[in-house]
N, C-alpha and C positions, 0 to 999 in steps of 0.2 A: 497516684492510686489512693482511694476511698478504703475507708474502713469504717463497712457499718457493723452497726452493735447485732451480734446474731442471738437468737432469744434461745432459751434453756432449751439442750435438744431433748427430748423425747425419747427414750429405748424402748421396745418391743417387751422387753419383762417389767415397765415401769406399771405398779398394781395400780396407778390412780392416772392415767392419762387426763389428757382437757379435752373438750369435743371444741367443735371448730370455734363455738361463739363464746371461749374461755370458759365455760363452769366445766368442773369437774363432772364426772360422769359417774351412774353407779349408785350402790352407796356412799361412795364419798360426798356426794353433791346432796344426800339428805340425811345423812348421819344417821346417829343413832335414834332421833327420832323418827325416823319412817315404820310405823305400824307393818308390819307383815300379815301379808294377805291369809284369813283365812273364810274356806269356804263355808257356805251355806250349808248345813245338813239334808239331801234330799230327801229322807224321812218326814222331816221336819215340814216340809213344805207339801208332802204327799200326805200325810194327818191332816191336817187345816184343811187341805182340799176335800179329803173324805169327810173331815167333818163338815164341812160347810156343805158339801152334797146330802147328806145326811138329815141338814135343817131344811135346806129346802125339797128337797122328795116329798113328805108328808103331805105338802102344799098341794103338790100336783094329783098326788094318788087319792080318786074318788069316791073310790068305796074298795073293801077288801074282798072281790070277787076272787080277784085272781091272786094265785097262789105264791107267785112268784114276786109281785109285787110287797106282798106280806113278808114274805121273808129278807127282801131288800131293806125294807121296814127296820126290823129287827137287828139283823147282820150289821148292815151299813156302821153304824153309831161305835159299835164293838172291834170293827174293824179299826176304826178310826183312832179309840183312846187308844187301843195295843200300837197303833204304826207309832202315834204321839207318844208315849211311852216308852216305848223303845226307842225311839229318835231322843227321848229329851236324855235318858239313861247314856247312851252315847257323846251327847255332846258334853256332858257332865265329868264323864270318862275321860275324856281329850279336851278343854279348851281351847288348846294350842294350837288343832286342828279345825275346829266346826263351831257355826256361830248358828243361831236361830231356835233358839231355846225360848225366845218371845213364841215364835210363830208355832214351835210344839208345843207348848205352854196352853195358847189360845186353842188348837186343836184340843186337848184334854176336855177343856172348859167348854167348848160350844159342844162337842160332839156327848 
């Protein structure tokens, strides 16, 4: 009778198990360098959007016959720095949460 070497067992509450192809799993297998994920601000990205609508409308609107396009005019741009504002305020507020203070930022500036 053989006696082969049996490899370190494994328990069910061990915090850092191996995945099948030996690295560890988790954060053990990236440690403390692993960046945590934080999201995008959707303010953030709904400012830039207004604003960049914003610049180009002007392009398109011919003349200011109509009433409603005038006011589009007007509105649009104001809309715009408040959502970026608000958005950039927030992500300033939380870091640790929300990233895209570039892209509220640019909203300000274009709109």
């Amino acid at each position: 009778m053989s006696t082969t070497a049996n490899p370190t067992p494994r328990f069910a509450d061990d915090p850092n198990p191996a995945t099948p192809g030996g690295q560890p799993s988790g954060d053990a297998y990236y440690g403390d360098d692993a960046a945590e994920y934080r999201a995008v601000h959707t303010g953030a990205l709904l400012g830039l959007l207004i604003a960049v609508v914003s610049l180009i409308f002007p392009a398109t609107v011919s003349s200011f016959a109509d009433v409603r396009q005038a006011f589009l005019l007007g509105i649009a741009p104001l809309v715009g720095v408040a959502v970026s504002a608000w958005s950039l305020a927030k992500i300033r507020a939380n870091p640790e949460l929300y990233t895209g203070a570039a892209a509220a930022s640019a909203g300000l500036v274009i709109a």
